[in-house]
C-alpha positions as CSV (number, residue, x, y, z in Angstrom):
1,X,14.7,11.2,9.6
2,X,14.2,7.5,9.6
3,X,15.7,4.9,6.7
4,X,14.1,1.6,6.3
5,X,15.7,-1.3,4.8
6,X,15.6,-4.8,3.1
7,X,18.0,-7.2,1.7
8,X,16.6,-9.6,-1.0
9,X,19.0,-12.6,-2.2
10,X,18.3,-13.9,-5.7
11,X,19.5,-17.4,-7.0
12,X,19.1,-17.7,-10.7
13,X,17.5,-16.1,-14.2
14,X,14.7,-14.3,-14.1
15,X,11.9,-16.5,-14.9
16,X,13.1,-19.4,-13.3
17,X,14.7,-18.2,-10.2
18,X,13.6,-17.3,-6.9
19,X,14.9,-14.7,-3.9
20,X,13.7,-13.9,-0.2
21,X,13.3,-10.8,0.9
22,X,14.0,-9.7,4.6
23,X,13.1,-6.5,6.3
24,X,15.9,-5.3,8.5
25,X,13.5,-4.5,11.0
26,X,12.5,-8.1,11.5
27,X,9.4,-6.7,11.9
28,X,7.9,-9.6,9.4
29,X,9.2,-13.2,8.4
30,X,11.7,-13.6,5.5
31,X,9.3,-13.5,2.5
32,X,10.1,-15.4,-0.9
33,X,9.7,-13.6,-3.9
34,X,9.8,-14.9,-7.8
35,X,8.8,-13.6,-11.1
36,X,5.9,-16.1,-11.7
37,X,4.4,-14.3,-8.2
38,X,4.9,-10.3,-10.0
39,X,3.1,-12.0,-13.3
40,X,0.4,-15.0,-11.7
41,X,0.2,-15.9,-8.5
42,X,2.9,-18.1,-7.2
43,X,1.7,-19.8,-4.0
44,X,3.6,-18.9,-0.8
45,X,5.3,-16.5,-2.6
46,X,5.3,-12.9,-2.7
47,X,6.2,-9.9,-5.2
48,X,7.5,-6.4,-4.7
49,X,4.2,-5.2,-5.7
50,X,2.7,-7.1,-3.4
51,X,5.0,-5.5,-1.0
52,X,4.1,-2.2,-2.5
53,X,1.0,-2.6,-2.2
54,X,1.2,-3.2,1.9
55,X,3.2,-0.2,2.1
56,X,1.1,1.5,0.3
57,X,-2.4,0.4,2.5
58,X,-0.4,1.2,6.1
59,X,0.5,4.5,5.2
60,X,-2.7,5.5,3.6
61,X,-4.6,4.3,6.6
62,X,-2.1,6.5,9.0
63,X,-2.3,9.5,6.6
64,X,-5.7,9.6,7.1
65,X,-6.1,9.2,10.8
66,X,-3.6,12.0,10.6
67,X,-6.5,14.2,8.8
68,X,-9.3,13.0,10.5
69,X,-7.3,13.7,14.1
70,X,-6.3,16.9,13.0
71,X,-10.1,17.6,12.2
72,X,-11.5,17.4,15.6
73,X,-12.7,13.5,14.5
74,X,-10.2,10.8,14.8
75,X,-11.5,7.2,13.7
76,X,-12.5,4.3,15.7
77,X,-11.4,2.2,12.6
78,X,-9.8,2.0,9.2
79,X,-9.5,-0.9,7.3
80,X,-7.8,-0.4,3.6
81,X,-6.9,-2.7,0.7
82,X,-4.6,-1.5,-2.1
83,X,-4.4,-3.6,-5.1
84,X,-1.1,-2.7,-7.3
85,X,-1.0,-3.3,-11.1
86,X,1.9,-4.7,-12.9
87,X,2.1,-5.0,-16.7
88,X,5.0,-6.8,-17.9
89,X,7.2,-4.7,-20.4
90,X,5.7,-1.4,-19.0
91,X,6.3,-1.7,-14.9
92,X,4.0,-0.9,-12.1
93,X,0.9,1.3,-13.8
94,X,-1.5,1.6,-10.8
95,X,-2.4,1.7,-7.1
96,X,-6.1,1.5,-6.0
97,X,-6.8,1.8,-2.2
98,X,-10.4,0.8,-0.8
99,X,-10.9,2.2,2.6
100,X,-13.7,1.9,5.0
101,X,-13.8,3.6,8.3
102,X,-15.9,3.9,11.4
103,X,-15.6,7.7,12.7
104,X,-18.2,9.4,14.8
105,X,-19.5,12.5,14.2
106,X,-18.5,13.0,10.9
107,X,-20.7,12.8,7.1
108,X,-20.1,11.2,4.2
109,X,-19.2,14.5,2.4
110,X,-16.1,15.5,5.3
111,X,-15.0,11.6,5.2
112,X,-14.5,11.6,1.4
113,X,-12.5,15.6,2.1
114,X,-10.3,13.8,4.4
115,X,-9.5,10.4,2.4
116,X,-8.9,12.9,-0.8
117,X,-6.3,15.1,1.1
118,X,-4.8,11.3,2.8
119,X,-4.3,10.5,-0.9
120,X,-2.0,13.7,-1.3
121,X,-0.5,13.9,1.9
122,X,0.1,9.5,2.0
123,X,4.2,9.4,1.5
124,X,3.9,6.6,-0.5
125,X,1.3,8.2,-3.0
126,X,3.8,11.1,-3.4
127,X,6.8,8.7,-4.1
128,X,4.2,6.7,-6.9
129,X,2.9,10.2,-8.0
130,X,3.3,11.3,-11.2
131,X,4.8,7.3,-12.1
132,X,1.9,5.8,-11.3
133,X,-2.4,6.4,-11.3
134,X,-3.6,6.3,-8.2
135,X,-7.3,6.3,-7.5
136,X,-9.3,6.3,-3.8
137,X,-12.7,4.4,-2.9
138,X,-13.6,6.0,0.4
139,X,-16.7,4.3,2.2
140,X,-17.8,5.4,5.6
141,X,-19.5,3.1,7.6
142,X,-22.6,3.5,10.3
């Protein structure tokens, strides 16, 4: 079992204040967070779907070299953008993950097989599923 962990520290109301975020792991800088940054874009600033949606592009990208390893054709490269929806009033509604990958001897047809069963076996997509859609563009490069 591992834990992971983060402190945020929050000055203020909602719309008008600001925190930072810090991973315990000091694996990444201090990050500054604010409302305007969940509902615009707040320059330099981030948002925990922001942060969500770098969790959820890392462990998408692992689940799936997972599948591809385990199928005799491990990848010379992933690359994978998720893009997380927030809607004010109703909370985080969706998580959309555009991978590419480079993997030899492998088709179209058994690259889309594996991204599907990354999609299920990603332990972020089972934490959003069922809270949140979640959809896959898979795209295997030449």
């Amino acid at each position: 079992m591992a834990t992971s962990s983060a402190t945020t520290q929050w000055e203020g109301g909602l719309e008008h204040g600001a925190g930072t975020t810090t991973p315990a792991s000091g694996a990444f800088a201090t990050v500054d967070v604010s409302w305007a940054s969940r509902t615009a874009r707040a320059a330099g600033k981030t948002s925990p779907e922001e942060l969500l949606a770098a969790a959820h592009a890392s462990c998408y990208c692992m689940q799936l070299a997972h599948e591809l390893e385990e199928a005799g054709t491990p990848p010379e490269r992933l690359e994978a953008a998720a893009s997380v929806e927030f809607v004010p009033g109703e909370g985080v509604t969706s998580s959309h993950i555009v991978i590419s990958g480079h993997v030899p001897d492998i088709d179209e047809q058994a690259f889309a097989a594996a991204a599907d069963a990354a999609g299920e076996g990603c332990p972020i997509s089972g934490a959003l599923k069922g809270n949140v859609e979640i959809t896959v563009e898979a795209t295997l490069e030449s």
